[in-house]
C-alpha positions, 0 to 999 in steps of 0.5 A: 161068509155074509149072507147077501139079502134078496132086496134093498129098501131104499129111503131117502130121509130129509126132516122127517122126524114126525113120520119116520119111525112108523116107516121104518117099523113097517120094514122091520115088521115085515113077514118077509126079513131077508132085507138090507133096509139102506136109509140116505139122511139128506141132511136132515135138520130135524131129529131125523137122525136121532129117531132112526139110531134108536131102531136097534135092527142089523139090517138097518144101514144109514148113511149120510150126505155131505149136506142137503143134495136132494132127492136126485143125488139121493136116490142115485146112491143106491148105485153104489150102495144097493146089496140086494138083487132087488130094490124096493122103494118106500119113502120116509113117510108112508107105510108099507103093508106087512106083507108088502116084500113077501108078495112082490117078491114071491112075484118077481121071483116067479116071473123073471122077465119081469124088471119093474112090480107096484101095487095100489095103496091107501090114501092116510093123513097126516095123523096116519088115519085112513081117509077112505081114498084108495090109489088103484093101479092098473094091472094088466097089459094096459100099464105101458099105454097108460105111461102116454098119460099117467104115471101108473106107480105109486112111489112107495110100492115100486119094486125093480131089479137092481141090475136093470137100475144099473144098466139104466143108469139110475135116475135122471135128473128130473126132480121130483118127477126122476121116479116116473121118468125111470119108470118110463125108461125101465119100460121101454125096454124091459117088461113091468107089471102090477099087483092087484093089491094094496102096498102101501099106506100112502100119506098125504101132509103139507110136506109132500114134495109133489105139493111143494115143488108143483111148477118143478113137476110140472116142468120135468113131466113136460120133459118125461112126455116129450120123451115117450111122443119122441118114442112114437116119432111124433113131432115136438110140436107145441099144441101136442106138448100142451095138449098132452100135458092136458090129458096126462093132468085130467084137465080136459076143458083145455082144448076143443073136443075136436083137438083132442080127438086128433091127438089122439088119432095122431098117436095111433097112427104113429104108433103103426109106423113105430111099433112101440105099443101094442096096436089092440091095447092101444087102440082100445085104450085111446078109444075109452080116453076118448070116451072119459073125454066126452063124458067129462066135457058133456059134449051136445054132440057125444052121439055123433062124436062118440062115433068118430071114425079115427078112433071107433071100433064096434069091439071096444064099445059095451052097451052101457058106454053107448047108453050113456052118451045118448043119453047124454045127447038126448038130453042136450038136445031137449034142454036147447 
């Protein structure tokens, strides 16, 4: 009888000879081995194919498309294909950390309520050198709020039950957003976490989907934070859409400080009728967005603004926050 792994490792591969080895090295490398490694050429035009039969590993399963379908059709292969009782996810041109499945399975294995596990990573060029950046997660009870205005999952070190995949559905065509908007799905219903470590070397070239399709992103995460405002009842109202997508890009000079301060109070009140998020995570998350907004606009009126009933509470604030927006003021006031 054969054995049935713990965990698939999904990768989808479309022309990408130049990185793939390294990645699939990185899997068969790892300090955990009990893996089915399902690789998905979507019709790669390269030598993409050639690298990857010359990795001579059993646990190596490589499966074609019947031409280029994308990475929606691609991903939503592992529906039927998946063996495992996790899956875990790495694209075809980053790295995993050797010890990247012992940990996060060690994790999901002694937490079994948990569906959806990441991690941080490491930013590496093209030539696979570390670039000093670093991708850090958080990891707390803050990760479901921080959905309302980022995607707190790298990609690459995404761990989730397989059964959990199934009863969603899979992905959703929101391409090259499908990851985030599954994400945001598996934690409406289910509990996720994070780990405090880095997964993955995450690799950042000229060919990054996320580079390439930039307008398409930003069409389906439009798509993904409409969803999580319906969650909260609030309306599709086109100055919240725009100013949502605003915070989720950390483009804060969009709008007056005063729209976003409403926003925000708007989220909160809405979320004591729905109940969706816990009211003390999120209140005090909304309160330190407030605070990363005056401080990014360089408010004159920080101080008084900082205050702002809607949104204060003396137990979110520290000392060092209340310093610096005075200071901030004090000095708007004297360059007048």
């Amino acid at each position: 009888m054969i054995k049935t792994p713990l965990v698939t490792v999904f990768m989808a591969a479309y022309n990408a000879e130049p990185f793939i080895r390294q990645s699939i090295l990185s899997v068969i490398n790892q300090t955990f081995g009990d893996f089915q490694l399902l690789i998905v050429n979507d019709g790669s035009t390269d030598n993409t194919v050639g690298v990857i039969e010359s990795i001579k590993d059993p646990r190596i399963k490589l499966v074609h498309n019947d031409g280029n379908r994308g990475v929606f059709y691609t991903r939503n292969r592992l529906l039927n294909l998946a063996i495992g009782k996790y899956i875990a996810i790495l694209d075809s041109d980053d790295v995993a950390s050797p010890d990247r499945l012992e940990l996060q399975l060690a994790f999901m294995e002694s937490h079994p309520d948990i569906a959806l596990c990441g991690g941080n990573a490491a930013v590496i060029n093209e030539s696979g050198e570390l670039t000093g950046v670093n991708y850090i997660e958080p990891f707390d009870e803050t990760i479901e709020v921080f959905m309302l205005f980022g995607n707190p999952y790298i990609n690459s070190t995404a761990i989730f039950k397989k059964d959990v995949f199934l009863a969603l559905g899979g992905y959703k065509d929101y391409d090259p957003a499908e990851d985030f908007e599954l994400f945001t799905r598996i934690a409406e219903n289910y509990p996720v976490a994070n780990l405090n470590q880095t997964l993955v070397n995450y690799r950042i070239h000229s060919n990054n989907i996320s580079i390439k399709d930039n307008s398409r992103q930003i069409k389906n995460e439009i798509r993904v934070l409409h969803n999580l405002r319906k969650q909260l009842g609030l309306t599709n109202d086109e100055l919240w859409s725009a100013i949502h997508l605003s915070l989720y890009k950390r483009q804060t000079n969009q709008f007056t400080v005063k729209e976003y301060a409403t926003f925000l109070s708007e989220v909160k009140l809405a979320n004591r009728q729905t109940k969706r998020y816990k009211q003390n995570i999120l209140d005090e998350f909304l309160f330190n967005k407030w605070y990363e907004i005056l401080r990014e606009r360089k408010a004159k009126a920080a101080l008084f603004l900082f205050f702002d009933n809607r949104l204060f509470k003396w137990r979110f604030c520290t000392f060092k926050q209340v310093r610096k927006v005075f200071k901030q003021s004090f000095f708007s006031l004297r360059n007048r």
